[in-house]
Backbone as numpy.savetxt, mean C-alpha at the origin, in Angstrom:
# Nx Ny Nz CAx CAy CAz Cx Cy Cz
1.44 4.75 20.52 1.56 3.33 20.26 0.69 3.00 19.04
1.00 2.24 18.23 0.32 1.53 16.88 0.15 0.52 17.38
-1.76 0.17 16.82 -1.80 -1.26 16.92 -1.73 -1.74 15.84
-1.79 -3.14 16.43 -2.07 -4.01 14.93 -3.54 -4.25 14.07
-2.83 -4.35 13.27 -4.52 -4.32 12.35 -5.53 -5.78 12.76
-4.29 -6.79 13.33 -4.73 -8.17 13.48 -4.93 -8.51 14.83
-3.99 -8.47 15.43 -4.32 -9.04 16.78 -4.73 -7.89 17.72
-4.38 -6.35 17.70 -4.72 -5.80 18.03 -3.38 -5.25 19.66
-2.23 -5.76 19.25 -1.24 -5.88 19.96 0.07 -4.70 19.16
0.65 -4.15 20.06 1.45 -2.98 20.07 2.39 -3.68 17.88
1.85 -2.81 17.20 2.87 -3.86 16.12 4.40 -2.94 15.72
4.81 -1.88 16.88 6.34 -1.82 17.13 6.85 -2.41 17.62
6.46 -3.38 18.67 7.13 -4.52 19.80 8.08 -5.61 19.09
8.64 -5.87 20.13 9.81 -6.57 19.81 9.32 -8.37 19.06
9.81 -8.69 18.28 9.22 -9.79 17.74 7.94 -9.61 16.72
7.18 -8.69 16.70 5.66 -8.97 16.91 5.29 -9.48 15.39
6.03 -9.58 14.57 5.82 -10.07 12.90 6.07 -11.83 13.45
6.58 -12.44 14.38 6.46 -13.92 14.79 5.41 -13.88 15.76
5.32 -12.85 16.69 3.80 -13.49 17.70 2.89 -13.07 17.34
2.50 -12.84 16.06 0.70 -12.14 15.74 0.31 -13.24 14.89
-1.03 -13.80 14.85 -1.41 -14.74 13.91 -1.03 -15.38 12.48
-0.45 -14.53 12.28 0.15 -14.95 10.84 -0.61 -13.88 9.53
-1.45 -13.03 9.89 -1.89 -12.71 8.63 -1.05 -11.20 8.77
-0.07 -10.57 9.53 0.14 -9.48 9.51 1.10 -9.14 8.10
1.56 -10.37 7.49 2.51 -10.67 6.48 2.15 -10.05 5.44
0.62 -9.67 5.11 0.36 -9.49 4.24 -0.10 -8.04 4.07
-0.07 -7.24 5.39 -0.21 -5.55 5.14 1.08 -5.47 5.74
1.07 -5.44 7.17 2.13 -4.65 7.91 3.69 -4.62 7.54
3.72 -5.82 7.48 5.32 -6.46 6.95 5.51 -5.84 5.36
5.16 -5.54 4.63 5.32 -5.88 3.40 6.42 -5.20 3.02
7.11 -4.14 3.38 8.40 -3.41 3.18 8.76 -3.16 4.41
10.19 -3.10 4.28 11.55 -2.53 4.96 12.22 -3.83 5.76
11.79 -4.56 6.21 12.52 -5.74 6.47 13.26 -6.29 5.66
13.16 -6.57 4.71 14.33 -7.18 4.04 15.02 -6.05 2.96
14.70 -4.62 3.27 15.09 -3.45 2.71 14.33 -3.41 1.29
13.39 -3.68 0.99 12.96 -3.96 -0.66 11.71 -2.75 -0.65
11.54 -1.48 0.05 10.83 -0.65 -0.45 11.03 -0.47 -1.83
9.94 -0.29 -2.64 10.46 0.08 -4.44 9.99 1.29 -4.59
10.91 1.69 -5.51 11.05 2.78 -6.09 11.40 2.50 -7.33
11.40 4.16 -8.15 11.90 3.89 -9.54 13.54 3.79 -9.59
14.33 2.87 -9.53 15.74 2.95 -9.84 16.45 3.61 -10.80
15.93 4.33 -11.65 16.61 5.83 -12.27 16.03 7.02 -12.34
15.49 6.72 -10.88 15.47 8.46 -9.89 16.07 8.37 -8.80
16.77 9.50 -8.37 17.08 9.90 -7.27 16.22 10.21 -6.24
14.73 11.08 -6.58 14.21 11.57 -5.85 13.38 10.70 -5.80
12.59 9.68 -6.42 12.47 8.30 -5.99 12.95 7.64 -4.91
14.07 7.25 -4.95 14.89 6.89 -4.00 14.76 6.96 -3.01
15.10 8.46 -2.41 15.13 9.42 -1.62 13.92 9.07 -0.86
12.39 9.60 -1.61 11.64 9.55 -0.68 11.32 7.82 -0.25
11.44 7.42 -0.90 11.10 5.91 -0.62 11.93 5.77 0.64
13.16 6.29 1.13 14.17 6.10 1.91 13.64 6.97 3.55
12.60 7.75 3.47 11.84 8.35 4.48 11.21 7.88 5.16
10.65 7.01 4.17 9.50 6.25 4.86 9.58 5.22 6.25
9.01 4.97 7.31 9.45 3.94 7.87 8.42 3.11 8.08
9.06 1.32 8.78 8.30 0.32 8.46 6.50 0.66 8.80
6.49 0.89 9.73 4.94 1.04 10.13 4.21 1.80 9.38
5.08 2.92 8.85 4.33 4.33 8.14 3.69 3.42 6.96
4.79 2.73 6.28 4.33 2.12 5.33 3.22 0.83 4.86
3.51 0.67 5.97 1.84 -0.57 6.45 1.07 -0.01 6.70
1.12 1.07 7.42 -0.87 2.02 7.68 -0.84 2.70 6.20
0.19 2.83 5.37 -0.47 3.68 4.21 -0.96 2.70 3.29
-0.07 1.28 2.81 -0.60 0.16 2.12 -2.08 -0.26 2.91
-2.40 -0.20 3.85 -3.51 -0.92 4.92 -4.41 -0.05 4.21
-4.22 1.60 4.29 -5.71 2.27 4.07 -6.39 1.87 2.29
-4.94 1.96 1.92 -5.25 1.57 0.20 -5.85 0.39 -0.28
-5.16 -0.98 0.11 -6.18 -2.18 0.00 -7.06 -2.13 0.33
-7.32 -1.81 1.85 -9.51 -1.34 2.50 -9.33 -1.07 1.36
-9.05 0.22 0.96 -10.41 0.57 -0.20 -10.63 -0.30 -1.01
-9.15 -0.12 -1.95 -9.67 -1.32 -2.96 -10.36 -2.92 -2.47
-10.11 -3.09 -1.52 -11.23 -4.61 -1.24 -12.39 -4.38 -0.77
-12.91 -3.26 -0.66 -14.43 -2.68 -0.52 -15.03 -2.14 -1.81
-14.16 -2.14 -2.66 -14.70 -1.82 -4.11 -13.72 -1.50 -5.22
-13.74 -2.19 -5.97 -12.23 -1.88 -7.10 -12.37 -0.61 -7.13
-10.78 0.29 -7.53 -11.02 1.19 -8.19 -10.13 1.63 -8.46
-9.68 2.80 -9.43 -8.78 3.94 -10.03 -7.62 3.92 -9.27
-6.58 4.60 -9.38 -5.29 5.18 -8.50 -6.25 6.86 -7.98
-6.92 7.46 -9.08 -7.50 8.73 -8.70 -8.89 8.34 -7.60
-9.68 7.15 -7.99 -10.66 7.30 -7.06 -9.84 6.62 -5.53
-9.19 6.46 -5.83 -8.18 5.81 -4.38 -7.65 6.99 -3.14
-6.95 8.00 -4.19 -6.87 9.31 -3.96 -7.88 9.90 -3.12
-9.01 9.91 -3.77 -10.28 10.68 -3.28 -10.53 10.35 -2.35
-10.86 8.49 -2.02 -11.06 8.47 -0.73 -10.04 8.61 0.30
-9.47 8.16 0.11 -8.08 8.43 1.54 -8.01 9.82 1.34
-8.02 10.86 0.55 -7.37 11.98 0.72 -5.85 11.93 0.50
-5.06 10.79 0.23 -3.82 10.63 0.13 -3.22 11.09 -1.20
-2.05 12.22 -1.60 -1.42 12.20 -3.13 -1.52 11.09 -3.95
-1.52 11.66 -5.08 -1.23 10.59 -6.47 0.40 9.92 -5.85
0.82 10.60 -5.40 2.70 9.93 -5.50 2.26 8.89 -4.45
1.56 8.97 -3.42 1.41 8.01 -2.20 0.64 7.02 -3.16
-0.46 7.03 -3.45 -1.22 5.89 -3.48 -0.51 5.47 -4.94
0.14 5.46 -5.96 0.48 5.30 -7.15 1.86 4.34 -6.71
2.21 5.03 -5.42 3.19 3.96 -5.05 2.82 2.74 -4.16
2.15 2.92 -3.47 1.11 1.54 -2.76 1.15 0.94 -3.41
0.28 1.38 -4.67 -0.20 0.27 -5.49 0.76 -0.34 -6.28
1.90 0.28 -6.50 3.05 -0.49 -7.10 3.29 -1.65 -6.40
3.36 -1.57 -5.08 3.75 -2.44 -4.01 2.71 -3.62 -3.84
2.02 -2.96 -3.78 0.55 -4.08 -3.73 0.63 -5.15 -4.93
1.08 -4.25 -6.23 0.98 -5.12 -7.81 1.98 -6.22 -6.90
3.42 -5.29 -6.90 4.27 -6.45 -6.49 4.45 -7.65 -5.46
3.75 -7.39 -4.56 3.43 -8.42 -3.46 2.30 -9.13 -4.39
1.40 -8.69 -5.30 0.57 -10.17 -5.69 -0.96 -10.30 -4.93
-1.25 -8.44 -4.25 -2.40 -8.49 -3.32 -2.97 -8.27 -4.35
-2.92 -7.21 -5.15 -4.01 -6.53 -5.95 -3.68 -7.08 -7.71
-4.45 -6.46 -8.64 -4.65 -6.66 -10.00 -4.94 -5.67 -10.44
-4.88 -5.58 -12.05 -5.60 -5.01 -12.58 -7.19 -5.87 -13.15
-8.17 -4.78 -13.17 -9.65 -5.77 -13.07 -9.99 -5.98 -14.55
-8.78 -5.29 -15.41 -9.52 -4.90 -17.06 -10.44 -4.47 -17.13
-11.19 -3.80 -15.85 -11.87 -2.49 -16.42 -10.68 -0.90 -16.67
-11.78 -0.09 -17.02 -10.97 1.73 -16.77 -12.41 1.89 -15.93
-11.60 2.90 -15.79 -12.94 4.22 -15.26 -12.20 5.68 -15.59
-13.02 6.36 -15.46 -12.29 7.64 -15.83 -12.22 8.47 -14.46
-11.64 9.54 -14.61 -10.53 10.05 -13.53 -11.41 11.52 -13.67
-11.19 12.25 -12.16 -11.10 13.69 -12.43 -11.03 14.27 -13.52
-10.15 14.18 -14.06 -9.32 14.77 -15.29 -10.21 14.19 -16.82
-11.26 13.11 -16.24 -11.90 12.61 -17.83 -11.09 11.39 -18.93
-9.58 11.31 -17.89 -9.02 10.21 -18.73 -9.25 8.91 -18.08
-9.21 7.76 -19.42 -9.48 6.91 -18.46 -8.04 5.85 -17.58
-7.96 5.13 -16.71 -7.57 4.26 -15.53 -7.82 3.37 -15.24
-6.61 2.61 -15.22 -6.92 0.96 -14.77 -7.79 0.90 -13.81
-8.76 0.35 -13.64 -9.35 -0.59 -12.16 -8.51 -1.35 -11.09
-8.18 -1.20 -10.08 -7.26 -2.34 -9.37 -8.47 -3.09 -8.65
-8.18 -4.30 -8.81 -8.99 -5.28 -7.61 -8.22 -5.58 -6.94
-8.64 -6.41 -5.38 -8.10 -7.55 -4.35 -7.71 -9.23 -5.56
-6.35 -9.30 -5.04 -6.60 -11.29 -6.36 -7.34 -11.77 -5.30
C-alpha cells in the first residue's frame, strides 16, 4: 500500500485526489490523469519509456526530487547524487516540475561531476 505524502491515507484508493486536503495536486497528481506525462515528441524511446511509468510511480519520483530541491537548490547532477536516481529520471522530473510551475531556474550554475557547469533549480 502507498501512502500519501499528505493526509497519510492509502493514495491508490478510489477517489483519493477529491478526499485528501487539497495539496496532493501538487506532487501526487501531477501526471497521468489527464494523460499529459511529457516526453520528447520526436523520440520514440522517449515515448516509450514515459509510457511505463505509472501514476503513483511518478509522484514518489517527482516527490523525492522537489524534497531535495526545496531543502536546497540545486543541479540536475547534484539531484542525481542525492536520490541516487539516473540523469534520464531526474532530468525528466524536472522537466515536469519546470512545466507544472513548481520549480525554476535560480540563475545560478554550479558545476557538475564532470566540472561543467548547470543550471540551479529552485522551489517558485
Amino acid at each position: 500500500m502507498n501512502r500519501c505524502l499528505f493526509c497519510g491515507r492509502e493514495d491508490t484508493g478510489p477517489n483519493h485526489r477529491w478526499s485528501c486536503d487539497g495539496r496532493q495536486g501538487r506532487v501526487e497528481a501531477l501526471y497521468g490523469s489527464q494523460g499529459d506525462v511529457p516526453f520528447e515528441t520526436h523520440s520514440a524511446t522517449s515515448a516509450a519509456a514515459a509510457a511505463t511509468l505509472h501514476d503513483s510511480e511518478l509522484g514518489r519520483l517527482e516527490a523525492r526530487v522537489l524534497a531535495v530541491v526545496a531543502k536546497c537548490p540545486r543541479s540536475c547532477d547534484a539531484i542525481e547524487v542525492a536520490t541516487g536516481l539516473s540523469h534520464q529520471t531526474v532530468s525528466a522530473r524536472l522537466r515536469g516540475l519546470v512545466l507544472r510551475e513548481q520549480i525554476e531556474d535560480s540563475g545560478q550554475k554550479a558545476r557538475t561531476r564532470s566540472g561543467r557547469r548547470a543550471v540551479v533549480w529552485r522551489v517558485k
